[in-house]
Steps between C-alpha positions, in 0.01 A plus 500: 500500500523095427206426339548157618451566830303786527151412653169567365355850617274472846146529451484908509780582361572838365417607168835534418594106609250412253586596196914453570393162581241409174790703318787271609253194463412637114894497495560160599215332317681701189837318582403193573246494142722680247259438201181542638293628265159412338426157459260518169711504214353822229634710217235758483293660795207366281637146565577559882158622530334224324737238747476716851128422412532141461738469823174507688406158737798385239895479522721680292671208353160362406432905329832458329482175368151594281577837423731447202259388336224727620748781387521381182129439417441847643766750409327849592154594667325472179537125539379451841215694383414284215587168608294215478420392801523175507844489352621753768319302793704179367855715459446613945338190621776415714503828694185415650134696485564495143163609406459782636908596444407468155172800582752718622764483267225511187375842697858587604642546093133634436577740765850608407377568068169688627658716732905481493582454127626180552748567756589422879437849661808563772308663745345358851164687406439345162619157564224452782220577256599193287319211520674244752754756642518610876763682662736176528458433182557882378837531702622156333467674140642814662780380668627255249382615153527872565741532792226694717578400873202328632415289818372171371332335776403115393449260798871447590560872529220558718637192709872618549364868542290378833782278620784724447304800656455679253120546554233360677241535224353233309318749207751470170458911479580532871773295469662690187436817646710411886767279312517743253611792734777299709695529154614709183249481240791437288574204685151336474478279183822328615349484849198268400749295330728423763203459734323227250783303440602486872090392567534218246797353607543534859236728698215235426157504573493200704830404703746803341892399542573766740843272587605537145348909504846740396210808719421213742678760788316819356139336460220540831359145386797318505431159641145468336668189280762211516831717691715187488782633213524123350118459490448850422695446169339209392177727492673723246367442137472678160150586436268367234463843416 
């Protein structure tokens, strides 16, 4: 099978179609972007915590090019919990809603001495008790500080999930739970990955390069942006993050 020329499954397509398909798109996505992987640069799971949080209605270059010195000001829960908040508002300013950022992180190391000794718990169930952490933000941690699989579904997942057919839902839970089945649970943390970086540089929100798409013949919405190859290039980009 030529993956090149192999067309997108028909509207009802077998069960079976669908998954080889979102397989052999996972596949090309993972040739074509060799070193996905997460964007936010961390040591600790502390620290990826502490950025996946700031990454909100922000970029992660913008996350990454404050946290340095957030990281150092702040080098375990303890610190979040004591910090004054003034100096911690000034530190995140540039990630946006810094105020109440800084209320969530204060209650996040709070949080973590009270109840966790400190320490990042590694399971789905504790993570979403913290203060500021939901499911996408739990399987981030998981995936990349613990090496849990999870389905992390931020807005460009959610986007390449409806166009590729992957799911029809628009719920983030909805959408973990369908995409999640179509593959090996082993599989998913690299998933989200390839998926992310192929929604920031070339399945767009607005006008995606579907000339310039390596699953342009595998995906049902193919034509929804520019199809011309030379214009469709000129649409690719590195992200901001």
């Amino acid at each position: 099978m030529d993956r090149r020329t192999t067309p997108a499954a028909a509207p009802g397509a077998s069960r079976t179609a669908l998954v080889r398909r979102a397989r052999l798109i996972n596949r090309t996505l993972a040739e074509t972007y060799p070193d996905a992987h997460c964007e936010l640069d961390f040591s600790t799971p502390l620290q990826l915590l502490v950025a996946t949080i700031l990454s909100a209605q922000s970029t992660d270059k913008r996350v990454n090019s404050i946290t340095p010195a957030l990281f150092a000001r702040c080098p375990d829960a303890a610190a979040y919990a004591g910090a004054d908040r003034a100096e911690l508002e000034a530190l995140i300013m540039p990630t946006g809603f810094f105020r109440a950022k800084t209320d969530t992180l204060i209650k996040l190391g709070d949080a973590l001495v009270t109840r966790f000794d400190g320490e990042v718990p590694g399971t789905l169930k504790d993570l979403v008790t913290l203060p500021g952490v939901g499911r996408k933000t739990a399987n981030v941690v998981l995936g990349n500080a613990f090496d849990v699989p999870g389905i992390t579904v931020d807005t460009h997942f959610a986007r390449l999930s409806r166009r590729f057919g992957w799911t029809t839902q628009t719920e983030p839970d909805r959408i973990e739970l369908e995409v999640g089945a179509l593959f090996p649970r082993k599989d998913w943390t690299q998933l989200c990955h390839n998926v992310i970086w192929h929604g920031r540089r070339r399945c767009h929100a607005r006008n995606p390069a579907c000339g310039a798409c390596p699953v342009a013949r595998l995906c049902p919405a193919y034509g929804e942006g520019e199809i011309d190859p030379v214009k469709a290039a000129k649409l690719v980009r590195e992200p901001r993050g």
